[in-house]
C-alpha positions as CSV (number, residue, x, y, z in Angstrom):
1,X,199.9,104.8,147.1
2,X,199.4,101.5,146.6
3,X,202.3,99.3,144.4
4,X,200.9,98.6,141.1
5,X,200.2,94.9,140.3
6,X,203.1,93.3,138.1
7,X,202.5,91.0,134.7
8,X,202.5,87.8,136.8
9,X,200.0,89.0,139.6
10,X,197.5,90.2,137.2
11,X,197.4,87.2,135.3
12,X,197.0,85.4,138.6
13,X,194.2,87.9,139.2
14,X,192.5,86.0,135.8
15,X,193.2,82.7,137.2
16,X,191.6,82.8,140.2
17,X,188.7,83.3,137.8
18,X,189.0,80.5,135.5
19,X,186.4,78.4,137.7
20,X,184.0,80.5,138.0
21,X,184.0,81.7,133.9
22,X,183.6,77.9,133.3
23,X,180.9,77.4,135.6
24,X,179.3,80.3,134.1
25,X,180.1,79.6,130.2
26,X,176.6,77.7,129.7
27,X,174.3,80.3,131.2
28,X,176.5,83.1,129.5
29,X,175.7,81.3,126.3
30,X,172.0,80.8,127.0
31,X,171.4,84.1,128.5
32,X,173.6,85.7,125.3
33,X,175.3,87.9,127.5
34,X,178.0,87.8,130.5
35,X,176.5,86.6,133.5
36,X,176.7,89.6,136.2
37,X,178.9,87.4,138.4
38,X,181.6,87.2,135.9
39,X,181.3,91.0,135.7
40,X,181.3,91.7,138.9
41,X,184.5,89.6,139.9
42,X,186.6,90.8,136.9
43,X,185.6,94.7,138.1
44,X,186.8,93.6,141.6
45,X,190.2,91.7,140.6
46,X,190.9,95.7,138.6
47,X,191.0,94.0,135.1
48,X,188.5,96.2,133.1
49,X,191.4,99.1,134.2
50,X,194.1,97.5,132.2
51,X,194.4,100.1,129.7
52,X,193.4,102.9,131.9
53,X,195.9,105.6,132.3
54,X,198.0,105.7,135.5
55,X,196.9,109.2,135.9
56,X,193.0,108.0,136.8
57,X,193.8,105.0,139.0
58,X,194.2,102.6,136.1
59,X,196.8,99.9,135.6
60,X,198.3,101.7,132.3
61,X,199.4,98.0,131.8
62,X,201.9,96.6,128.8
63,X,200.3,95.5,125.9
64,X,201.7,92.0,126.5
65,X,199.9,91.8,130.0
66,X,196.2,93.0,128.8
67,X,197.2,89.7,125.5
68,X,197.8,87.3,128.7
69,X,195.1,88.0,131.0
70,X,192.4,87.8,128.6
71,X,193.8,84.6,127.1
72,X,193.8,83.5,130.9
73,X,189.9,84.5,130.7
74,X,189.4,82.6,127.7
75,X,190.5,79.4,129.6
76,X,187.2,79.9,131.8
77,X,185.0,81.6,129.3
78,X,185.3,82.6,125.5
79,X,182.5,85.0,125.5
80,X,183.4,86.8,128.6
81,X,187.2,87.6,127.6
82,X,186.2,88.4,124.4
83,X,184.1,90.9,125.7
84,X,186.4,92.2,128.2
85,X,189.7,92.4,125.6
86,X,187.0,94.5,123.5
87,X,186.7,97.1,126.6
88,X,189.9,96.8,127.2
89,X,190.7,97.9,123.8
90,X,188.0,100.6,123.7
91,X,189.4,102.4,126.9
92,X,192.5,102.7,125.7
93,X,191.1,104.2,122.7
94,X,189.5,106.9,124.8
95,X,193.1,107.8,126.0
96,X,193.2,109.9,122.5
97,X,190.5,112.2,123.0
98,X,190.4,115.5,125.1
99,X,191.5,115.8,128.8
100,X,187.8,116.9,129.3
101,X,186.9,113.6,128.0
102,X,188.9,111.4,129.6
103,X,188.0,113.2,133.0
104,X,184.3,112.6,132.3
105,X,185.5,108.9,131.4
106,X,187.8,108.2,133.8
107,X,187.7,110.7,136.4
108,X,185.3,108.4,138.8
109,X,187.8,105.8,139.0
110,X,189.1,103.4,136.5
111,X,186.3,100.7,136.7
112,X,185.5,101.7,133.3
113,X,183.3,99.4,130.7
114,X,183.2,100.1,127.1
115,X,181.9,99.2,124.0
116,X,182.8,100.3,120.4
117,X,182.1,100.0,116.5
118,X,184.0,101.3,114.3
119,X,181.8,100.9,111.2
120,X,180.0,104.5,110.6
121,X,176.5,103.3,110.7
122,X,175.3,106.6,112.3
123,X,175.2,110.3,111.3
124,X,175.8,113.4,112.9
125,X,174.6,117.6,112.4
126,X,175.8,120.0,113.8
127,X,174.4,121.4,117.1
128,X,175.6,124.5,119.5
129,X,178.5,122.5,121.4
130,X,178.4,119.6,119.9
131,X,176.4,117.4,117.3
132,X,173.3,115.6,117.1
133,X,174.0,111.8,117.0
134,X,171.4,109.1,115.7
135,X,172.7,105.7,114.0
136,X,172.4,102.0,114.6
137,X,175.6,100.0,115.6
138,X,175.9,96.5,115.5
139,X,177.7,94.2,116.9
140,X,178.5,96.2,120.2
141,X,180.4,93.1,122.2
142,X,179.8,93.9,125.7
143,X,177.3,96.3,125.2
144,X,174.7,95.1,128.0
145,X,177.3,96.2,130.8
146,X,179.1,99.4,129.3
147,X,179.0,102.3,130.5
148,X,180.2,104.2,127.3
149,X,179.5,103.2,123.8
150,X,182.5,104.2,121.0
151,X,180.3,104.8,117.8
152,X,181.3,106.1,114.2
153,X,179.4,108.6,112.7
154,X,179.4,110.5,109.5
155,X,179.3,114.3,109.8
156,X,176.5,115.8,107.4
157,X,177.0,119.3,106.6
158,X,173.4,121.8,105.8
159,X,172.7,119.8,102.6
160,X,172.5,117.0,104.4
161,X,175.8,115.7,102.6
162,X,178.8,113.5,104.2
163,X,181.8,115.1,104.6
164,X,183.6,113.2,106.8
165,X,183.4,110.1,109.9
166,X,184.2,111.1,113.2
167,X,184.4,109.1,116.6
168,X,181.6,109.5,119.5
169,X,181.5,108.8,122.9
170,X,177.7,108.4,124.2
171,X,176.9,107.3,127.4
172,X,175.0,103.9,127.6
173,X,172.3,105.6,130.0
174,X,171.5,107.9,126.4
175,X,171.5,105.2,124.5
176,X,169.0,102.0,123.8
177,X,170.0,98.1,123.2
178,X,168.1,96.2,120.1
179,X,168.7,92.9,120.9
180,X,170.3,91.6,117.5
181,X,172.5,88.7,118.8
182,X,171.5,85.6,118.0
183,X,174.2,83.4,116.7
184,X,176.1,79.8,117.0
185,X,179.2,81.4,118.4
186,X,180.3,83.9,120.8
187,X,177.0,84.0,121.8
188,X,177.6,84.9,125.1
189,X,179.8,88.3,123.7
190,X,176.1,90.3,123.9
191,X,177.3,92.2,120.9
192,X,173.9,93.3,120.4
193,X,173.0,96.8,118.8
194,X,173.3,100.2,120.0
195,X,170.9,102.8,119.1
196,X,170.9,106.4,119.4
197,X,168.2,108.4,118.6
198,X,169.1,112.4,118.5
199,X,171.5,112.1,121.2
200,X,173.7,115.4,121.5
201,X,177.1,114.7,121.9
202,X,179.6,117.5,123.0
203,X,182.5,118.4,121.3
204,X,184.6,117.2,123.6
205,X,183.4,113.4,122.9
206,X,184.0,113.7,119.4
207,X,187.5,113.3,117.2
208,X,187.4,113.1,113.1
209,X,188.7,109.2,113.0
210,X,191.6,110.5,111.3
211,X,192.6,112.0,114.5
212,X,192.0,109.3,116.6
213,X,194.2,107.3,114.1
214,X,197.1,109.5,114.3
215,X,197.2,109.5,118.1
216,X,194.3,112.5,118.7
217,X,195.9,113.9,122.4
218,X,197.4,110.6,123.9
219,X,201.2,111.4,125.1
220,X,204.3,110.4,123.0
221,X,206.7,107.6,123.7
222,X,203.8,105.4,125.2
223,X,201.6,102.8,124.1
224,X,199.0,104.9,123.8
225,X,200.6,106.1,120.7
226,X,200.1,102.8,119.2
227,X,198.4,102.2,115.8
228,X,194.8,101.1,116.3
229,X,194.4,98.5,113.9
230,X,197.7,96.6,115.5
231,X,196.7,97.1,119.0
232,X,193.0,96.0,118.5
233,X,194.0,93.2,116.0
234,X,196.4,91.4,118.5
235,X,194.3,92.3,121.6
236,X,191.1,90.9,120.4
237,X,193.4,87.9,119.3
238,X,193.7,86.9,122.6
239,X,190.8,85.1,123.7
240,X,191.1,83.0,120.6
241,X,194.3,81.5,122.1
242,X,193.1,81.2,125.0
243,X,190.1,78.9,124.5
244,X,192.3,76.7,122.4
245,X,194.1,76.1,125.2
246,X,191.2,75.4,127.0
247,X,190.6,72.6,124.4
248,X,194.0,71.3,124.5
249,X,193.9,71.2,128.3
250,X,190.4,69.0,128.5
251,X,191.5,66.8,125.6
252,X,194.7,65.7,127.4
253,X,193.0,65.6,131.1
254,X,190.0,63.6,129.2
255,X,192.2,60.8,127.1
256,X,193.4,58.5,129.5
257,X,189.9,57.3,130.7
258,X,188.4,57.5,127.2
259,X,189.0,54.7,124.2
260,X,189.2,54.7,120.4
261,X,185.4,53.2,118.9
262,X,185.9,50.4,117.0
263,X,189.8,49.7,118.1
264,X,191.4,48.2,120.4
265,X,192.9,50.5,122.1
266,X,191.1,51.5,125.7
267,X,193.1,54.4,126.3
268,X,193.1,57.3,123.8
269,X,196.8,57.8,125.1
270,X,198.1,54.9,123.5
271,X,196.2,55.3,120.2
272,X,198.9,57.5,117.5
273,X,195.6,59.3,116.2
274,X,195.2,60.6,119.4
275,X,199.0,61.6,119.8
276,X,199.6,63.1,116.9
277,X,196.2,64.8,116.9
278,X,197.3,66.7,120.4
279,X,200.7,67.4,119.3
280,X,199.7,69.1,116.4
281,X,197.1,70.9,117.9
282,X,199.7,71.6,121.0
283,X,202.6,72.8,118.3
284,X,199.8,74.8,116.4
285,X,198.7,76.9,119.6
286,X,201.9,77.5,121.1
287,X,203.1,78.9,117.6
288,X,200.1,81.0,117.3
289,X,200.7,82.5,121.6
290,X,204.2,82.8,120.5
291,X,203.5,85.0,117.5
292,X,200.8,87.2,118.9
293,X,203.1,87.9,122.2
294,X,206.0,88.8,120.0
295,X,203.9,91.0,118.3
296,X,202.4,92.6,121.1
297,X,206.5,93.9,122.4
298,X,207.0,95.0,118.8
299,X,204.5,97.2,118.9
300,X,205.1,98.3,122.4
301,X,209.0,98.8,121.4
302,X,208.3,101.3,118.8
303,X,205.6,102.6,120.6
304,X,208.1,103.5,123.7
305,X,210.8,104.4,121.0
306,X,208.7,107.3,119.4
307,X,209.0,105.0,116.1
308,X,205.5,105.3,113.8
309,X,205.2,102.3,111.7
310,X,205.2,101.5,108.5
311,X,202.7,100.4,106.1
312,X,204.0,96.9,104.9
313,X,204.7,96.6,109.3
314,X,200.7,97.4,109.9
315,X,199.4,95.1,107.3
316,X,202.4,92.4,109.0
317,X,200.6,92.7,111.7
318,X,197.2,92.1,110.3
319,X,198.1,89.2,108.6
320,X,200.0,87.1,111.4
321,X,197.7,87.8,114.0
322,X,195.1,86.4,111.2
323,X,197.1,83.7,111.2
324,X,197.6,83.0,114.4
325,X,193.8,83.3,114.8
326,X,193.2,80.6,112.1
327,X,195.4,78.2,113.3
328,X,194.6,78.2,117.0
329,X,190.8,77.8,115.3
330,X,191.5,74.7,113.2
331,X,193.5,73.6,115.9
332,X,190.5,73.0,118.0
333,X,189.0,71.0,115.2
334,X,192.0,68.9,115.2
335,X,191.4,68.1,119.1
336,X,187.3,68.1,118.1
337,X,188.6,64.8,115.9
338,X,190.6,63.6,118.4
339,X,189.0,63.5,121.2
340,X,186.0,61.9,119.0
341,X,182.4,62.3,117.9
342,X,181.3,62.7,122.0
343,X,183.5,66.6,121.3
344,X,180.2,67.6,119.9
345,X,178.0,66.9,122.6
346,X,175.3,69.2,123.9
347,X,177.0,69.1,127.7
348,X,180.5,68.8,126.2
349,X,182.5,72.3,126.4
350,X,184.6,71.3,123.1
351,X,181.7,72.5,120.9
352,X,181.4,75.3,122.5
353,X,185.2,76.2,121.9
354,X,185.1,75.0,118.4
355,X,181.9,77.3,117.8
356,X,183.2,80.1,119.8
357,X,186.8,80.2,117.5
358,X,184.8,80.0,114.6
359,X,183.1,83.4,114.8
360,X,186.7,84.8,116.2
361,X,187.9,83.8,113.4
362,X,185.7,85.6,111.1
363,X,186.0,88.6,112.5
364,X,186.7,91.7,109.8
365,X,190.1,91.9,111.9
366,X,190.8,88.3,111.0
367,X,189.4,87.5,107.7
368,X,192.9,85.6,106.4
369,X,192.4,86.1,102.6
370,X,191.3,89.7,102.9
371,X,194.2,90.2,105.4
372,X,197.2,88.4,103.4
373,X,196.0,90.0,100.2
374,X,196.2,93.5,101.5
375,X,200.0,92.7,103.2
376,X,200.9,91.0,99.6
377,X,200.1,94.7,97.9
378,X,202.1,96.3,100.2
379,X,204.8,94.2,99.9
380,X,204.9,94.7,96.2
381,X,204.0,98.4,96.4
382,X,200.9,98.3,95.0
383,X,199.0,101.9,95.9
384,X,195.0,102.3,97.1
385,X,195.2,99.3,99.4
386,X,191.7,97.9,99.5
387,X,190.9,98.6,103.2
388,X,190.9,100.7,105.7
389,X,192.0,98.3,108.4
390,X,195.6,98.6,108.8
């Protein structure tokens, strides 16, 4: 049996694709979708098996690795980490439902690609071994390339009335792709919408969400015991770190050989604009990777312990990786200033960046107000928190 890869070599694994992401981003971006050669090179360097439990082949790798590598991604492409941090997330998901599942899932080999909403767009009635799935789920990142699309349902009993949401597991060969996606950032996620129209789904493939949030059949003392919200929030974070690093990398490679208009200085490294601008935007991002990995052994720690956590420590969790999100976005728009009006060209990767972190940074997991509003209620014990994401 072959040794499995350690932290370090995996994120090597994600450097050795950083070149050919970046050569990639602008057709990723046009085509609004990741180009097949960046699929096909992450599937062979193992990543999309990350969270993939030992037991099938897959890495069953520490929280803190899957935040690393797909920052590492992020470096070449924003679009394509994003998406693969979503499957990432998604497949370890899957770890909670039956072993029958999870064989179907996984028992092929752990080159598994996922998609998944969690807002219950769809519905569901009952048929014999199983239910009858039909719904509309935007914004499935990823979705042109999974193989399996994670969908939330309600469960209509014979009135036709909702008595409950439930998680589904459809196969993307039962399913169709509207193509929704047409936005100013991120465009290169694909997070199109899946639609399912009757599709029977066996029982099997389905768990009442409240299940899947208390751990549904995943095996104690692991990270698979995780809470969701925590484990998605600071996974999906990643990416956002990562392509502000990206920024801070070209502004400092770019700044010698570039001036300040209408100065006199010739070199953007002697101007104190410029310096302070980068080391700002360098303190800003390395606080943000900081918080987000300490966050990601936190939750592994009580994870490993057996240690559920508590409310005011979910909605924590929430809030700082919110944060962290933020910052690393308006961090980029520091460097954007910086680096000078030329940040916003058509051929220039910084508007990409600053475009791409923007709609990160709106994402329902990262909406800051929302997110320190519902950690400020807990704090002061306020009951009926207003959301569900924690």
């Amino acid at each position: 049996m072959a040794e499995t890869p350690t932290h370090d070599e995996l994120v090597a694994r994600a450097e050795s694709l950083i070149p050919l992401l970046a050569s990639n981003a602008e057709r990723t971006e046009e085509d609004r979708r990741v180009a097949d050669d960046n699929v096909k090179a992450i599937e062979e360097a193992g990543l999309y098996g990350l969270a993939v439990p030992a037991k099938f082949g897959g890495l069953e790798a520490p929280l803190s690795t899957w935040v690393d590598v797909s920052a590492t991604l992020a470096r070449g492409c924003g679009s394509t980490a994003w998406t693969v941090s979503l499957s990432v997330v998604t497949t370890w998901l899957l770890s909670r439902f039956s072993d029958e599942a999870q064989e179907e899932i996984f028992g092929n080999g752990p080159a598994v690609r996922a998609s998944g909403v969690f807002t219950p767009t769809g519905t569901a009635i009952r048929a014999d071994g199983g239910w009858v799935v039909t719904g509309r789920w935007p914004w499935a990142s990823g979705i042109w390339h999974a193989h399996w699309a994670v969908v939330a349902f309600e469960v209509l009993d014979d009135t036709g009335s909702a008595t409950g949401v439930s998680f589904g597991i459809l196969p993307t060969t039962e399913t169709t792709v509207d193509d929704t996606w047409f936005v100013t950032g991120m465009a290169g996620s694909g997070s199109a919408t899946v639609v399912a129209d009757k599709v029977f789904v066996p029982d099997h493939r389905v768990l009442p969400v409240e299940e899947v949030m208390a751990g549904g059949q995943a095996p104690e003392g692991t990270i698979y015991r995780a809470p969701v919200i925590a484990v998605g929030s600071i996974t999906i974070a990643a990416p956002q770190l990562g392509i502000a690093a990206a920024a801070l990398d070209h502004v400092i490679t770019k700044a010698p050989d570039r001036g300040v208009a209408y100065s006199t200085y010739t070199s953007q490294v002697d101007s104190p604009t410029v310096q302070i601008g980068v080391g700002d935007a360098a303190a800003a991002i390395d606080a943000a990777t900081l918080v987000v990995d300490g966050l990601a052994r936190e939750v592994t720690e009580a994870a490993e312990d057996g240690r559920e956590l508590s409310v005011t420590e979910r909605t924590r969790i929430r809030a700082v990786t919110a944060l962290a999100v933020r910052s690393s976005r308006d961090a980029i728009g520091t460097l954007a200033s910086a680096h000078g009006t030329s940040s916003f060209a058509v051929n220039s990767p910084i508007q990409r960046w600053w475009r791409d972190a923007g709609v990160v940074s709106r994402h329902a997991f990262f909406l800051y107000e929302t997110a320190v509003e519902v950690h400020g209620k807990a704090l002061l014990g306020v009951e009926n928190l207003p959301s569900t994401l924690i």
